[in-house]
C-alpha positions in Angstrom: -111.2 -138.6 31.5 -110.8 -135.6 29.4 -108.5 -132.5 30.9 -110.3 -129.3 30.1 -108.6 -126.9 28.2 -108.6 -124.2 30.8 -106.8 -126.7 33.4 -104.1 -126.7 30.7 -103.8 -123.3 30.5 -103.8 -122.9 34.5 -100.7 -125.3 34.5 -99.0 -123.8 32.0 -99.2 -120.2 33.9 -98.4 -121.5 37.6 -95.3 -123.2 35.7 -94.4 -120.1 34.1 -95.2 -118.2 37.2 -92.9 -120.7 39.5 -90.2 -120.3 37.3 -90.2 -116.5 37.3 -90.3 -116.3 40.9 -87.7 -118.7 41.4 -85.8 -116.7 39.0 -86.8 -113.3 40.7 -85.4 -114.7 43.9 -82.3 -115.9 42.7 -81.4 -112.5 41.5 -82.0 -110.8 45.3 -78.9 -110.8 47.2 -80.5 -109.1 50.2 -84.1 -110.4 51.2 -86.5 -108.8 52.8 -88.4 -110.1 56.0 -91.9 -110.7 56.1 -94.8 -110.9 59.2 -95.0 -114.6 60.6 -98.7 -114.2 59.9 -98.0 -114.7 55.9 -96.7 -118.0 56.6 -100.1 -118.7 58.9 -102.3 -117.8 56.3 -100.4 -119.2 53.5 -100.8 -122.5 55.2 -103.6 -122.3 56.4 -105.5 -121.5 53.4 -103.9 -124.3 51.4 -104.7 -126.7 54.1 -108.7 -125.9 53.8 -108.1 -125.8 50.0 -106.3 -129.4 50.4 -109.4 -130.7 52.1 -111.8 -129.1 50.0 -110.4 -130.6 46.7 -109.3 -134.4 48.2 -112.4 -134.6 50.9 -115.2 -134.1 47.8 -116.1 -136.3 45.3 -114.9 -134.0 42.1 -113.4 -135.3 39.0 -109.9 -135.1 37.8 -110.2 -131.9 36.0 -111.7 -130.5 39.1 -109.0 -132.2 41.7 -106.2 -131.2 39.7 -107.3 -127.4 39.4 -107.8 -127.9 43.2 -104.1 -129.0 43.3 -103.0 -125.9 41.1 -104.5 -123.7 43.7 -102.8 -124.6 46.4 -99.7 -124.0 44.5 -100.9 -120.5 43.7 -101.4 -120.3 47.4 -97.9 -121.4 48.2 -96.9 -118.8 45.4 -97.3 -116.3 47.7 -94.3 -117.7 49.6 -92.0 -117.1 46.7 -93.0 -113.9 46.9 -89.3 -112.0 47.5 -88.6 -108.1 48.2 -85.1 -106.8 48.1 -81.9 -105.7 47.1 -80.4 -107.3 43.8 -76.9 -106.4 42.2 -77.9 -103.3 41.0 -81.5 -102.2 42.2 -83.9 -102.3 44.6 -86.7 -105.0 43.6 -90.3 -103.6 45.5 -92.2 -106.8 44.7 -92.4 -110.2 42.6 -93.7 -108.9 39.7 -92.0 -105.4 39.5 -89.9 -105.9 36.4 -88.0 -102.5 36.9 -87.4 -102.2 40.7 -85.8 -99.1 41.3 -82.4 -98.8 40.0 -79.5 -97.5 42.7 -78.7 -94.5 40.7 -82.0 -93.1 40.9 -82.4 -93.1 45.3 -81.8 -89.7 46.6 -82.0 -90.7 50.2 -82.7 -93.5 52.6 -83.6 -93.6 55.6 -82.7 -96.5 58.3 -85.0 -97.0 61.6 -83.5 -99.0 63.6 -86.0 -101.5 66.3 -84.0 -103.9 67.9 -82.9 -106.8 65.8 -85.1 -105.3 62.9 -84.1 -102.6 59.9 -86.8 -100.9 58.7 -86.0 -99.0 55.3 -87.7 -96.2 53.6 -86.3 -94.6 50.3 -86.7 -91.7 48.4 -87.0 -91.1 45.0 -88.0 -87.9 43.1 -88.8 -86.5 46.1 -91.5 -89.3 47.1 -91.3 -91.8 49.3 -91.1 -95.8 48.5 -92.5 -98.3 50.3 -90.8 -99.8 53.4 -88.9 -102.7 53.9 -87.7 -104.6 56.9 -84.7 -106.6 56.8 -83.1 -108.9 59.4 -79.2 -108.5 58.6 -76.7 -106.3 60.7 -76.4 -102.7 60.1 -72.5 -102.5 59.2 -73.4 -105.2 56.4 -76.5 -103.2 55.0 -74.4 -100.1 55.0 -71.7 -101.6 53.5 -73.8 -103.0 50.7 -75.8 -99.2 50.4 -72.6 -97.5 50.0 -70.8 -99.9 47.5 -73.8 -99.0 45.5 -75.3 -95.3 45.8 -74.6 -92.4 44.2 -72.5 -90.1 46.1 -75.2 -87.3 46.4 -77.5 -90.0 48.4 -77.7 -89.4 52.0 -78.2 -92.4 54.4 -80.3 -91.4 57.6 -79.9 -93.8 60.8 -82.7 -93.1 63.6 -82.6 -95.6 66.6 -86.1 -96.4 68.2 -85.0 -97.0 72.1 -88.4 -97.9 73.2 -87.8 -101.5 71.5 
């Protein structure tokens, strides 16, 4: 009953990895929303992965590292996008994000209960975000935190 030294090391980094995200997500104060399909395929795929590794005859080395999979799987749910104290975090792993002082313009489409967000920075455009709060507190948060010289742009999408 020997635990090979790669399961080790593939414990050690999903530890590390949970406690980075966890951290990560602390530090957002505004999350984005994310498609209910993540949550199916999250889920799902750790399910079949669940049955794989317990309905098989595999050894402990292999049913743990089947265990440590599903937890990268579930990973994936950790995985955070927002607005933090003082910039814009893109993704889990973006150690940078993209400070406040640096947006020249953003631009709010509004759908319903839904705010899509697109920003600009050097003149190109960042990836968008959807977020599920109400406008005033958004804008209230943008302004508190932008440079003067960034414009905020509101379009409304009646059709939704």
């Amino acid at each position: 009953m020997i635990i090979d030294f790669f399961t080790v090391l593939l414990t050690i980094f999903v530890l590390l990895m949970y406690i980075y995200l966890i951290l990560v997500r602390k530090s957002i104060v505004i999350k984005s929303t994310r498609k209910k399909i993540v949550y199916v395929l999250v889920f799902g795929s750790s399910l079949v992965v669940i049955l794989l590794t317990v309905g098989m005859e595999r050894s402990l080395d292999q049913r743990i590292r089947g265990f440590l999979a599903v937890l990268l799987i579930f990973s994936f749910l950790l995985d955070t996008k927002g607005f933090s104290d003082d910039r814009l975090i893109l993704g889990p792993f973006d150690r940078k994000g993209v400070l406040y002082q640096d947006i020249e313009k953003i631009a709010l489409l509004l759908r319903g209960e839904e705010i899509r967000l697109n920003f600009f920075k050097n003149g190109r455009r960042g990836p968008m975000m959807s977020f599920s709060i109400p406008l005033e507190e958004l804008l209230a948060f943008l302004s508190d935190r932008l440079t003067e010289e960034a414009q905020i742009n509101i379009l409304v999408d009646e059709e939704n």
